[in-house]
Structure formats: structure tokens, C-alpha cells
PDB file of N, CA, C and O in Angstrom:
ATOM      1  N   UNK A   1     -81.540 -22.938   3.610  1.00  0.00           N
ATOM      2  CA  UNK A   1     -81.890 -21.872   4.532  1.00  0.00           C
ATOM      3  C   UNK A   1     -83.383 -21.555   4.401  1.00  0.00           C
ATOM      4  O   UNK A   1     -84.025 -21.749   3.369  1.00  0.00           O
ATOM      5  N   UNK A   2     -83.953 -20.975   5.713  1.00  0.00           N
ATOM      6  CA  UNK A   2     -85.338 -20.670   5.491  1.00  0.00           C
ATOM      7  C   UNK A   2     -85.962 -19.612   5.012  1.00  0.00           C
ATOM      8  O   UNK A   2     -85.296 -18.602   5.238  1.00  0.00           O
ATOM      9  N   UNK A   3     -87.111 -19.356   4.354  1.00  0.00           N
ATOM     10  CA  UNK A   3     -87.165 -18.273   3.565  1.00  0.00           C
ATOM     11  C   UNK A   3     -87.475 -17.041   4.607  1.00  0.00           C
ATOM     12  O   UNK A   3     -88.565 -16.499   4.794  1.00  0.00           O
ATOM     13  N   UNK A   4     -86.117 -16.727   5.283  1.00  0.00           N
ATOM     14  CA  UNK A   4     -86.570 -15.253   6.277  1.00  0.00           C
ATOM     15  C   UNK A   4     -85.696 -13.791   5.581  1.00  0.00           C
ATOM     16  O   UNK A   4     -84.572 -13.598   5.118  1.00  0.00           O
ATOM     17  N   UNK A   5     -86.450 -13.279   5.727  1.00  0.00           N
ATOM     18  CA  UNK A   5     -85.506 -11.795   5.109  1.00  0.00           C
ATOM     19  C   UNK A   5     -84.588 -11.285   6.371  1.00  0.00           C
ATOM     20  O   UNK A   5     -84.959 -11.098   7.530  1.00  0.00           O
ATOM     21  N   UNK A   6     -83.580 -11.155   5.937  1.00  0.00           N
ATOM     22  CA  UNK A   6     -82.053 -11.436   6.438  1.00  0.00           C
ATOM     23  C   UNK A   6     -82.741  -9.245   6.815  1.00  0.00           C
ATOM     24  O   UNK A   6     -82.420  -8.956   7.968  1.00  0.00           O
ATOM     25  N   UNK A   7     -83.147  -8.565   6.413  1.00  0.00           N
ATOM     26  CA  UNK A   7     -83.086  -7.125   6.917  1.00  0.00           C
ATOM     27  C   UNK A   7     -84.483  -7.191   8.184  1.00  0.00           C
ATOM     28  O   UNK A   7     -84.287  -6.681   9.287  1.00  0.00           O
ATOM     29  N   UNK A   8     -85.614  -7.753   7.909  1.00  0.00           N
ATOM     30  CA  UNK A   8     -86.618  -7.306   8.426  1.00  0.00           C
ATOM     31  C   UNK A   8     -87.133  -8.387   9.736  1.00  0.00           C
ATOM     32  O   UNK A   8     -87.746  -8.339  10.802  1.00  0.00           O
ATOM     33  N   UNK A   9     -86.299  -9.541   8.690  1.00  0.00           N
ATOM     34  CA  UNK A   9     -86.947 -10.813  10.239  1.00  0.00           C
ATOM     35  C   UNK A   9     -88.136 -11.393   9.595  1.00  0.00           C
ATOM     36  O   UNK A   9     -88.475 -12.427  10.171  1.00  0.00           O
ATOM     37  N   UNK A  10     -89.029 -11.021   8.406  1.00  0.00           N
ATOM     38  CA  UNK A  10     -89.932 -11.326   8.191  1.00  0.00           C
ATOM     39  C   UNK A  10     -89.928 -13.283   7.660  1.00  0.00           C
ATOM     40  O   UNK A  10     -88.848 -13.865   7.564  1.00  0.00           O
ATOM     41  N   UNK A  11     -91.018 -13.887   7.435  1.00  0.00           N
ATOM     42  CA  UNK A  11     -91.337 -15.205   7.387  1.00  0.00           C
ATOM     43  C   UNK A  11     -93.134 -15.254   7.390  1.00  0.00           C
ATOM     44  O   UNK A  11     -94.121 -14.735   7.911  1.00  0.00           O
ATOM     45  N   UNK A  12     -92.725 -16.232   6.447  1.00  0.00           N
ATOM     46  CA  UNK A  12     -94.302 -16.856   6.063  1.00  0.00           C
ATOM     47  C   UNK A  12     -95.008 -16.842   7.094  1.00  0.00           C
ATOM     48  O   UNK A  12     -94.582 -17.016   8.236  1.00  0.00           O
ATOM     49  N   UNK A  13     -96.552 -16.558   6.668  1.00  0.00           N
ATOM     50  CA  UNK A  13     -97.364 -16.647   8.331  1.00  0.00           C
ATOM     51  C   UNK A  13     -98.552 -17.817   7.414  1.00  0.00           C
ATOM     52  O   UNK A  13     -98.593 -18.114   6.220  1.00  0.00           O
ATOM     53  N   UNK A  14     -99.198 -18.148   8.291  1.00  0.00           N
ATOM     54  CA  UNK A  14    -100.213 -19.571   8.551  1.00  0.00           C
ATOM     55  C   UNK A  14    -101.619 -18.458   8.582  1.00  0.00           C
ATOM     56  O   UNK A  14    -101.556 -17.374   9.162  1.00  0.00           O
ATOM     57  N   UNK A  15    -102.825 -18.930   7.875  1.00  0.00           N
ATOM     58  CA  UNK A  15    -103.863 -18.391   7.983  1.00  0.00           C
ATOM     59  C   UNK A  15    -104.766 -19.372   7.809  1.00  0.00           C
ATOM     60  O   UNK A  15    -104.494 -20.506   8.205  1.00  0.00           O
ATOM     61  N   UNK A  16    -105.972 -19.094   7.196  1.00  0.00           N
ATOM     62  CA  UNK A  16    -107.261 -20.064   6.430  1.00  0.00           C
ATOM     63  C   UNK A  16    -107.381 -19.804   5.009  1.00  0.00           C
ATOM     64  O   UNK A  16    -107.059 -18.716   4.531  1.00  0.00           O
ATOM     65  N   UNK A  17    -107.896 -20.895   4.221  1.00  0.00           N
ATOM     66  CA  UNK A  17    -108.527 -20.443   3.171  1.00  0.00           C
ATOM     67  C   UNK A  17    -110.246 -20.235   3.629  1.00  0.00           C
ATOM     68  O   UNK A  17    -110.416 -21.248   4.308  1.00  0.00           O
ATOM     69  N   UNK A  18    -111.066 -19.777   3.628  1.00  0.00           N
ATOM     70  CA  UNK A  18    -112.180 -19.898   3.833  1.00  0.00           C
ATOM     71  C   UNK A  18    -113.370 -19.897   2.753  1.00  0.00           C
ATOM     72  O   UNK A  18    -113.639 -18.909   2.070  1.00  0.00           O
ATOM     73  N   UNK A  19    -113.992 -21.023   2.687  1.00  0.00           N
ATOM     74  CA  UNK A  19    -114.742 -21.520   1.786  1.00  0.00           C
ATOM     75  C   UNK A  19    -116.559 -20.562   1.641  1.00  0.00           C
ATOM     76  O   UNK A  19    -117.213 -20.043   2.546  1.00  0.00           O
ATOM     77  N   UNK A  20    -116.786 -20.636   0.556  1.00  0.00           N
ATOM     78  CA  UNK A  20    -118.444 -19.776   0.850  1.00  0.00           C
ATOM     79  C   UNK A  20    -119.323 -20.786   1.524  1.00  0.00           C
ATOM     80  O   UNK A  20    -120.366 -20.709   0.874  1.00  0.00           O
ATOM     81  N   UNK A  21    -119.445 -21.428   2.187  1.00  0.00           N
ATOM     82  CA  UNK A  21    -119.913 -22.477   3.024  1.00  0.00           C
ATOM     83  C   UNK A  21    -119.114 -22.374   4.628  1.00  0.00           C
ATOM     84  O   UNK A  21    -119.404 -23.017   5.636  1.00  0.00           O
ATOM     85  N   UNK A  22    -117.930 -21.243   4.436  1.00  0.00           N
ATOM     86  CA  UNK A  22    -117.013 -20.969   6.315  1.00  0.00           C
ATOM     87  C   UNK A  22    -116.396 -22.268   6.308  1.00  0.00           C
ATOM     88  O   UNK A  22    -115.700 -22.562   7.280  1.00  0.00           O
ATOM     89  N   UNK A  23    -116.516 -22.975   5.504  1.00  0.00           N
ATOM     90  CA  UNK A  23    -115.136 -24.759   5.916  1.00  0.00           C
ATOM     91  C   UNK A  23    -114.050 -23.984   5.873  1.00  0.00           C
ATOM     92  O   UNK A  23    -113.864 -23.192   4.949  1.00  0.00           O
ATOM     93  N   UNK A  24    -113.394 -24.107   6.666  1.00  0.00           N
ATOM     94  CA  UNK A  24    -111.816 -23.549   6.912  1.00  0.00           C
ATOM     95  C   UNK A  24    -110.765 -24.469   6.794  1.00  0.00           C
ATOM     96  O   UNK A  24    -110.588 -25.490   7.459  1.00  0.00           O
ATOM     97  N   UNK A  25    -109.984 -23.942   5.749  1.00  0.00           N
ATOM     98  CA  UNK A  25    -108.472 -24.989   5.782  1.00  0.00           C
ATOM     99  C   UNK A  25    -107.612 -23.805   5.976  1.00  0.00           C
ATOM    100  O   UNK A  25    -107.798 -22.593   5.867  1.00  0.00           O
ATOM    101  N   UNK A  26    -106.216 -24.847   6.426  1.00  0.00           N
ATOM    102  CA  UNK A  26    -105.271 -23.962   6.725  1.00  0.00           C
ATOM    103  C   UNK A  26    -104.107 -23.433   5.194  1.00  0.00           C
ATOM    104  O   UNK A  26    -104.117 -24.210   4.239  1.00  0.00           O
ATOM    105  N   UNK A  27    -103.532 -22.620   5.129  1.00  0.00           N
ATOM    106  CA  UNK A  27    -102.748 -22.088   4.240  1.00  0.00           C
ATOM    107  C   UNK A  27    -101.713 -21.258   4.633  1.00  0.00           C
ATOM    108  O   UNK A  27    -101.678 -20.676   5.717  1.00  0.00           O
ATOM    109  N   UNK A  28    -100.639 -21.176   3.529  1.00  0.00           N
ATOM    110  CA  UNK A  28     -99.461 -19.930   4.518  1.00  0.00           C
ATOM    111  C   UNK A  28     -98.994 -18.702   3.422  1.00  0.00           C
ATOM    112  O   UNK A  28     -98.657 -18.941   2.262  1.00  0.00           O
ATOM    113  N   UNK A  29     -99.029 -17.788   3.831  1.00  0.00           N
ATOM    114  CA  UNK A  29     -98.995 -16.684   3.107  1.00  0.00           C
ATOM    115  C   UNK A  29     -97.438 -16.634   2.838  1.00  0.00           C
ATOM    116  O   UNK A  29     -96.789 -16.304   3.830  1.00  0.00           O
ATOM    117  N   UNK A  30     -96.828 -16.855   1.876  1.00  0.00           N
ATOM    118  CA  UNK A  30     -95.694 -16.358   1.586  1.00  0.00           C
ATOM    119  C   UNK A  30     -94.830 -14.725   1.225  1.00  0.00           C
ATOM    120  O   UNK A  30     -95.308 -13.757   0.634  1.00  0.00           O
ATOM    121  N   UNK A  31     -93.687 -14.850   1.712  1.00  0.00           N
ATOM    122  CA  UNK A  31     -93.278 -13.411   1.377  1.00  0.00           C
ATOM    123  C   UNK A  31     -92.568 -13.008   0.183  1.00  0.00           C
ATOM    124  O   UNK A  31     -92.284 -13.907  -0.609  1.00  0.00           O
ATOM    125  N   UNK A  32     -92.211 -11.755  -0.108  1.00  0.00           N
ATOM    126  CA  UNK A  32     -92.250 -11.551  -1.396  1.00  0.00           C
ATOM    127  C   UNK A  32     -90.409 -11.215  -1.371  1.00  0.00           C
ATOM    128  O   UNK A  32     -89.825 -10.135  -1.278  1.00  0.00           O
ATOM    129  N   UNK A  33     -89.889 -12.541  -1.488  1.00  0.00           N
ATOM    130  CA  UNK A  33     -88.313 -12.863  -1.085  1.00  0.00           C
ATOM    131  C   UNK A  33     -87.441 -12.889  -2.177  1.00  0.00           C
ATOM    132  O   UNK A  33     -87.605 -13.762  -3.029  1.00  0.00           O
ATOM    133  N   UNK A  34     -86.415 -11.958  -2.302  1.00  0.00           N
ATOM    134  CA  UNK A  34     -85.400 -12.079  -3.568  1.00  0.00           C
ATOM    135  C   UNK A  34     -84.081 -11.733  -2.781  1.00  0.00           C
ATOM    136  O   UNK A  34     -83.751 -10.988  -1.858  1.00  0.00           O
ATOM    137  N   UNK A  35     -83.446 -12.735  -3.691  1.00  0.00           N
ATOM    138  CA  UNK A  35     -81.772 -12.820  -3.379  1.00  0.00           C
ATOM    139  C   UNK A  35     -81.093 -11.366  -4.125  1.00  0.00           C
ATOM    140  O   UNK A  35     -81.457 -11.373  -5.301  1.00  0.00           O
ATOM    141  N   UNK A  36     -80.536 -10.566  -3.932  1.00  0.00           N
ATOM    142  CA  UNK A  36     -80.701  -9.454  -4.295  1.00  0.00           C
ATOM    143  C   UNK A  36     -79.018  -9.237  -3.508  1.00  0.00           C
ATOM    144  O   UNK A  36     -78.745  -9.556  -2.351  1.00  0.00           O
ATOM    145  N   UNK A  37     -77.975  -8.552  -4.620  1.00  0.00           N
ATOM    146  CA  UNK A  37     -76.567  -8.003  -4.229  1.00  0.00           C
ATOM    147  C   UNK A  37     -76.769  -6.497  -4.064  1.00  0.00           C
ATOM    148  O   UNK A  37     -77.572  -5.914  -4.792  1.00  0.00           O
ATOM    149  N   UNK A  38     -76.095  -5.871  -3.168  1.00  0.00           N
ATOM    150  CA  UNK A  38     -76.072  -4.529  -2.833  1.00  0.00           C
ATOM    151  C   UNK A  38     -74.466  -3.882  -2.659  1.00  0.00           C
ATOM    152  O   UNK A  38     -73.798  -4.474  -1.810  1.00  0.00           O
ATOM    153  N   UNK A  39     -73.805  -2.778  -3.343  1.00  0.00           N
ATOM    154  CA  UNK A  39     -72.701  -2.408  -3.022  1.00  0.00           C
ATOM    155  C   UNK A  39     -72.599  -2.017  -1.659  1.00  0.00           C
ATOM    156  O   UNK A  39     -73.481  -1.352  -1.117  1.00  0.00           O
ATOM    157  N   UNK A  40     -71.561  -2.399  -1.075  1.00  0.00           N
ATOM    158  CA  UNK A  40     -71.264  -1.331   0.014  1.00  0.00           C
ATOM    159  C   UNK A  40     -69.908  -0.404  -0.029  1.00  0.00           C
ATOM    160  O   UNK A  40     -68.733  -0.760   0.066  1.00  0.00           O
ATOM    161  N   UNK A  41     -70.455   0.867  -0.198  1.00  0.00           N
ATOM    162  CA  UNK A  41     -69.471   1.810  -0.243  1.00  0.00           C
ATOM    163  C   UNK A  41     -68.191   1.388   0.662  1.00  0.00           C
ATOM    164  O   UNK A  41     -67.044   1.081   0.339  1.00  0.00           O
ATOM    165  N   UNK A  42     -68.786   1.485   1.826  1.00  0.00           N
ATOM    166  CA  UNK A  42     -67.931   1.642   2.947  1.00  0.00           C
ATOM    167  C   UNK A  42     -66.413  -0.057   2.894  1.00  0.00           C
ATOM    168  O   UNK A  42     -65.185  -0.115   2.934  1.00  0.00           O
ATOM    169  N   UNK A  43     -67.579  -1.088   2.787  1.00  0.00           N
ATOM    170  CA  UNK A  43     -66.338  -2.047   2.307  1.00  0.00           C
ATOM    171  C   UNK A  43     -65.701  -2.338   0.750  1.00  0.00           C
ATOM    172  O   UNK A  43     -64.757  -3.054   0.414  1.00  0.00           O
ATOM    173  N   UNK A  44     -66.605  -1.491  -0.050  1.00  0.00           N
ATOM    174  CA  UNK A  44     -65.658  -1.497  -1.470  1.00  0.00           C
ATOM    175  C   UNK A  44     -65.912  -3.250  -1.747  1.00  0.00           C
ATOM    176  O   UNK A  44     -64.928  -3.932  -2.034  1.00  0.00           O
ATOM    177  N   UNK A  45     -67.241  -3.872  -1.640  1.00  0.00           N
ATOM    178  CA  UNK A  45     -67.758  -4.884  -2.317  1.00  0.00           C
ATOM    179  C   UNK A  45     -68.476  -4.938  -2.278  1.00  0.00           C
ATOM    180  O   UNK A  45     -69.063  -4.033  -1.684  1.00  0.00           O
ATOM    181  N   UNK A  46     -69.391  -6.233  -2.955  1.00  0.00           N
ATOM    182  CA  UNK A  46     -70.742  -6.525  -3.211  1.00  0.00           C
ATOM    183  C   UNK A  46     -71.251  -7.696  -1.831  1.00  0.00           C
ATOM    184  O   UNK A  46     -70.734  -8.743  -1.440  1.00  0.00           O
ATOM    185  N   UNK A  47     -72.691  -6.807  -1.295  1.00  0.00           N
ATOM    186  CA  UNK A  47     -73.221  -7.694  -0.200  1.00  0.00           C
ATOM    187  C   UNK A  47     -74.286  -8.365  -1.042  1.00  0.00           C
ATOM    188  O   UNK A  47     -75.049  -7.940  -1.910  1.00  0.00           O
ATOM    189  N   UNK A  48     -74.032  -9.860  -0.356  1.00  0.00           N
ATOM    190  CA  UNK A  48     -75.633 -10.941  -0.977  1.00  0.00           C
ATOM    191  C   UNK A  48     -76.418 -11.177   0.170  1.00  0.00           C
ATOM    192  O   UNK A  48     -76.255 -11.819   1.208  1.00  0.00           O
ATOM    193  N   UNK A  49     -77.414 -10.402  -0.360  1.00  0.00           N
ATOM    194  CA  UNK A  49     -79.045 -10.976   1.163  1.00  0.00           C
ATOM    195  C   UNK A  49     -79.964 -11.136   0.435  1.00  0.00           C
ATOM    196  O   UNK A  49     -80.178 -10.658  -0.679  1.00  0.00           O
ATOM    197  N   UNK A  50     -80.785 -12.106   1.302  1.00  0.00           N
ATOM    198  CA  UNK A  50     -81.640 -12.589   0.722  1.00  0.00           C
ATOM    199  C   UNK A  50     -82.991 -11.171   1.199  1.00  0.00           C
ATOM    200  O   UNK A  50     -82.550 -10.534   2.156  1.00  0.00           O
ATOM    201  N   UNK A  51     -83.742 -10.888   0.955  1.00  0.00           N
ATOM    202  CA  UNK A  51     -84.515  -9.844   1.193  1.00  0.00           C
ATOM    203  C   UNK A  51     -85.884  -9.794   0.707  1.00  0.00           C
ATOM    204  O   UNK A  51     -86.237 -10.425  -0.290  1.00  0.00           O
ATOM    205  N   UNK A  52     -86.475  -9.235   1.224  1.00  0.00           N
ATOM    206  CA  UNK A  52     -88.179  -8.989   1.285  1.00  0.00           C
ATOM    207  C   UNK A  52     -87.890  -7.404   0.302  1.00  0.00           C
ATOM    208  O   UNK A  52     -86.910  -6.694   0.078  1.00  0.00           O
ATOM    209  N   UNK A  53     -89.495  -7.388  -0.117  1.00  0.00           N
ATOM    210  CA  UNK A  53     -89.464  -6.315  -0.631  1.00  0.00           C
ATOM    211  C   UNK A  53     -89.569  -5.256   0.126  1.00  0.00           C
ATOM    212  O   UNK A  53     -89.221  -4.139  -0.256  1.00  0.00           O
ATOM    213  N   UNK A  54     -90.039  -5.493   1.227  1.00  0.00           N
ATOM    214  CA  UNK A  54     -90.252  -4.251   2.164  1.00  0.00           C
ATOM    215  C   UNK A  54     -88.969  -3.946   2.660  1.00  0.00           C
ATOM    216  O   UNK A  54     -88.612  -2.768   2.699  1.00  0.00           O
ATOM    217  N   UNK A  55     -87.956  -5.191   3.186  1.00  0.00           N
ATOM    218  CA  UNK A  55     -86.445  -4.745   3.348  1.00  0.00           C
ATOM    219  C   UNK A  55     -85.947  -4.283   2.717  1.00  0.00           C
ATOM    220  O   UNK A  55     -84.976  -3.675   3.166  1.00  0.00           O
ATOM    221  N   UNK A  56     -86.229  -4.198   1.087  1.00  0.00           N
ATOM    222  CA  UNK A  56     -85.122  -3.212   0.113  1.00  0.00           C
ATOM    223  C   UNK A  56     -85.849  -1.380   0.321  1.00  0.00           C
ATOM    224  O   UNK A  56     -85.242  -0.345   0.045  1.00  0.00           O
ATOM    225  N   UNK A  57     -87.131  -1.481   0.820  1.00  0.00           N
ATOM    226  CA  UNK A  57     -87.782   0.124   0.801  1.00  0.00           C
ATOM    227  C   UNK A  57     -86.953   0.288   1.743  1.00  0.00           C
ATOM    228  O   UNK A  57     -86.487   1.427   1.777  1.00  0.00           O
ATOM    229  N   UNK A  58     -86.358  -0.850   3.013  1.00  0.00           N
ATOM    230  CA  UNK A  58     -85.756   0.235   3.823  1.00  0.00           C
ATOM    231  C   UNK A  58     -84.344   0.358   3.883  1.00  0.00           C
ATOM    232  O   UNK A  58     -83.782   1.183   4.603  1.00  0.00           O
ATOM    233  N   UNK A  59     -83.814  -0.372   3.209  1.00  0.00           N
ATOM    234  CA  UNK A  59     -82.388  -0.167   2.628  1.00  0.00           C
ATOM    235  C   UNK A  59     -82.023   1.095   1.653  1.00  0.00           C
ATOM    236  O   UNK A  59     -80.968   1.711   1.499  1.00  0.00           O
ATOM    237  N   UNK A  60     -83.407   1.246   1.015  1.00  0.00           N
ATOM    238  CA  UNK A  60     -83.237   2.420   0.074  1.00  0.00           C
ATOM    239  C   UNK A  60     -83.831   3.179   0.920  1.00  0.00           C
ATOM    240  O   UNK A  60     -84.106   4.205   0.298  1.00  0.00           O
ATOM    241  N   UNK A  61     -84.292   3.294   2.288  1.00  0.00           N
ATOM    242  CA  UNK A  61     -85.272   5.118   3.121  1.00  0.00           C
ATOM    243  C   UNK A  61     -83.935   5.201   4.118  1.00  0.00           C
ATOM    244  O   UNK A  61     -83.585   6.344   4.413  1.00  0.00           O
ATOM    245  N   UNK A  62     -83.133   4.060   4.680  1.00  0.00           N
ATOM    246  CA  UNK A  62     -82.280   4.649   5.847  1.00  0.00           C
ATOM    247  C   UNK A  62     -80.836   4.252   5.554  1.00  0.00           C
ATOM    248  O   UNK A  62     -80.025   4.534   6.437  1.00  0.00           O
ATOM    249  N   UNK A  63     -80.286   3.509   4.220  1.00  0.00           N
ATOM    250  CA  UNK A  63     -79.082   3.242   3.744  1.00  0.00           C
ATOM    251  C   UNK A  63     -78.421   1.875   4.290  1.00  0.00           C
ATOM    252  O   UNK A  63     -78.527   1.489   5.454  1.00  0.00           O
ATOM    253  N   UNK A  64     -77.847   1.323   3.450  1.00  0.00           N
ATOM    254  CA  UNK A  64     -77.628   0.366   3.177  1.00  0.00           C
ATOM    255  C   UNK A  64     -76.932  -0.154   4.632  1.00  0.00           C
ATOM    256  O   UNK A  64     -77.319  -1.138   5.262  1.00  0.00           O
ATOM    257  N   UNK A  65     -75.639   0.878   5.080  1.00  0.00           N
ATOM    258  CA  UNK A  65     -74.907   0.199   6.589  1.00  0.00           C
ATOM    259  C   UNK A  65     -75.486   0.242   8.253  1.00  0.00           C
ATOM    260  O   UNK A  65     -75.395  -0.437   9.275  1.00  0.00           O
ATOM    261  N   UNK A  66     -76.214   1.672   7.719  1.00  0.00           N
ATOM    262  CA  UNK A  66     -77.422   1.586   8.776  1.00  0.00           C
ATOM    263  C   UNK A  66     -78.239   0.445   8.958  1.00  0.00           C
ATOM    264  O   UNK A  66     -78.560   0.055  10.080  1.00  0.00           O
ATOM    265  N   UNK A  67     -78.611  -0.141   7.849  1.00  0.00           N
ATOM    266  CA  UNK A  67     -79.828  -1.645   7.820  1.00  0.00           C
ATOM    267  C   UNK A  67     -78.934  -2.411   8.446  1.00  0.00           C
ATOM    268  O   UNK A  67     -79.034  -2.662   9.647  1.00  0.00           O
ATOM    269  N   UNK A  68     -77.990  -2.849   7.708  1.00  0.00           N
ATOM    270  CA  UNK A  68     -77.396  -4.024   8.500  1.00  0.00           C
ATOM    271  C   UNK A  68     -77.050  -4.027   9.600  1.00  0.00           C
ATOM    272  O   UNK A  68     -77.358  -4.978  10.318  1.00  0.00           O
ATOM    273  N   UNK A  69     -76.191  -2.813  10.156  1.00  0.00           N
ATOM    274  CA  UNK A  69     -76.156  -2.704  11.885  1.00  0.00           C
ATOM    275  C   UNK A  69     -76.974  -3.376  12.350  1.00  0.00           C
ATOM    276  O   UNK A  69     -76.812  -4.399  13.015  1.00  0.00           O
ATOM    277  N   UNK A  70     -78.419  -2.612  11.893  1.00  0.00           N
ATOM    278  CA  UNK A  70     -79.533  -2.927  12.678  1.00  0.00           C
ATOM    279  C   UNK A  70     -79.920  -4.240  12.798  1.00  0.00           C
ATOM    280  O   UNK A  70     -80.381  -4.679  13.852  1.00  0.00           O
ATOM    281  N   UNK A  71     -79.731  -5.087  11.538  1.00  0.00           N
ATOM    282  CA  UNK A  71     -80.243  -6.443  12.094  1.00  0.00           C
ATOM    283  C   UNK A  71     -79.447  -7.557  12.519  1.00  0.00           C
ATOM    284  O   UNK A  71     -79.673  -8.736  12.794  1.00  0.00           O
ATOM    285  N   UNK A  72     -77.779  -6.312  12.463  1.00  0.00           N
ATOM    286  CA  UNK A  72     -76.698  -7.924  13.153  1.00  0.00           C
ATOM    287  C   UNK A  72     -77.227  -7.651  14.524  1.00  0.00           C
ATOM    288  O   UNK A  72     -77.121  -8.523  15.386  1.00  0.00           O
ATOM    289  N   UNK A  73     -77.839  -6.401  14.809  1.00  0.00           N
ATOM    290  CA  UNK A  73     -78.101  -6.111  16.160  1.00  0.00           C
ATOM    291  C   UNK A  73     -79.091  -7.136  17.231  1.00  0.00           C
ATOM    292  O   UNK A  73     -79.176  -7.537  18.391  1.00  0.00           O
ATOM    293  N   UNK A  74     -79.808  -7.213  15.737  1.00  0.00           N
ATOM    294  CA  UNK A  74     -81.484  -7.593  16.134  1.00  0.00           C
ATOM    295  C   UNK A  74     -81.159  -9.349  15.927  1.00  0.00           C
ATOM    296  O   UNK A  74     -81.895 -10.209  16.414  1.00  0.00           O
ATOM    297  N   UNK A  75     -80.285  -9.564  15.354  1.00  0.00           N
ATOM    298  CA  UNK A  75     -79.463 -10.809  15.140  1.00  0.00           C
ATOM    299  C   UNK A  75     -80.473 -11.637  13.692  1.00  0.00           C
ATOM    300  O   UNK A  75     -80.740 -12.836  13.776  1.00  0.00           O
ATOM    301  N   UNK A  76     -80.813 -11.016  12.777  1.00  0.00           N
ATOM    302  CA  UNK A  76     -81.378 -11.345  11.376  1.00  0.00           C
ATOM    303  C   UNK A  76     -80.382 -11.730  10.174  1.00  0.00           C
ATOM    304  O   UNK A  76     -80.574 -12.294   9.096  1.00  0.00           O
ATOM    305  N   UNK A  77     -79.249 -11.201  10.790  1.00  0.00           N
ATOM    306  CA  UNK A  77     -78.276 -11.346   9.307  1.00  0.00           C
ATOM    307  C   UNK A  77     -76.609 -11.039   9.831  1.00  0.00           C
ATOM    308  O   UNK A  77     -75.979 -10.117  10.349  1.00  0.00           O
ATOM    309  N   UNK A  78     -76.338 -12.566   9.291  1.00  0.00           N
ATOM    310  CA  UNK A  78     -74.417 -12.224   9.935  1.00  0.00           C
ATOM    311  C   UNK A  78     -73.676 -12.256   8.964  1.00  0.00           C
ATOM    312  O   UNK A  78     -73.449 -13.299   8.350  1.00  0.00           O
ATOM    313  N   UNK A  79     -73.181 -11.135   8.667  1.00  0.00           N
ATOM    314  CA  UNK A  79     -72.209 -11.290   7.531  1.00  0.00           C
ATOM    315  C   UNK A  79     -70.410 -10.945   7.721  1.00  0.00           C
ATOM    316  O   UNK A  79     -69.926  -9.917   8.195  1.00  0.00           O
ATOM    317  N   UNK A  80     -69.451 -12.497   7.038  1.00  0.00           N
ATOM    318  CA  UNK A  80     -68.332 -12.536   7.728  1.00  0.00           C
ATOM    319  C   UNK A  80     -67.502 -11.270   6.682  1.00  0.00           C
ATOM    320  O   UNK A  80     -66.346 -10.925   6.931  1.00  0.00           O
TER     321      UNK A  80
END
């Protein structure tokens, strides 16, 4: 699977390295991705997503069943 965070949608982006001389090569910024289990009250088990760090700030600011709604919505994460 590709390294996308299953809450936010996020994925590596493409930039430059830029040299003190301006020679430009290309490079890709990686995200800061952990496989990470979360209880869910509501189903009385343990959820596995893969997640960004910024997806766990918002798992922990708007709660855990709220997030996921949101991104089976947004179509980021299907869980059977």
C-alpha cells in the first residue's frame, strides 16, 4: 500500500534540492506516517490506520468516529 494517511489524504510531495550554485535536483518530502491502533468505543475493538501525525492531532481535537466518517466520506479509509 502507498504511504497515504488513511485520516487526512496526505502523501509525499516532489520539490528541489537546491544547490549554493541554484543547480536544482528533484527530491520528495516524505510524511511523518505511523501504523498506529485506536479503540473504538462505539464498536468495542481495536481500529488499525495507518496515519500522519497531523491525523492523530485530529483524531485526538474532533474524536475518533467523527474522523473516520469523515474520510469514508471523503473516501481515504474503508474499514470492513
Amino acid at each position: 500500500m502507498a504511504k497515504v494517511c488513511q485520516i487526512t489524504g496526505r502523501k509525499r510531495m516532489v520539490g528541489n534540492n537546491v544547490a549554493h550554485s541554484k543547480l536544482r535536483t528533484k527530491r520528495t518530502f516524505g510524511i511523518n506516517l505511523k501504523t498506529k491502533k485506536f479503540w473504538s468505543e462505539e464498536e468495542q475493538r481495536f481500529i488499525t490506520l495507518k496515519v500522519s501525525a497531523k491525523g492523530m492531532r485530529t483524531i485526538k481535537k474532533n474524536g475518533l468516529e467523527a474522523t473516520v466518517k469523515e474520510a469514508q466520506k471523503k473516501g481515504y479509509v474503508n474499514l470492513v
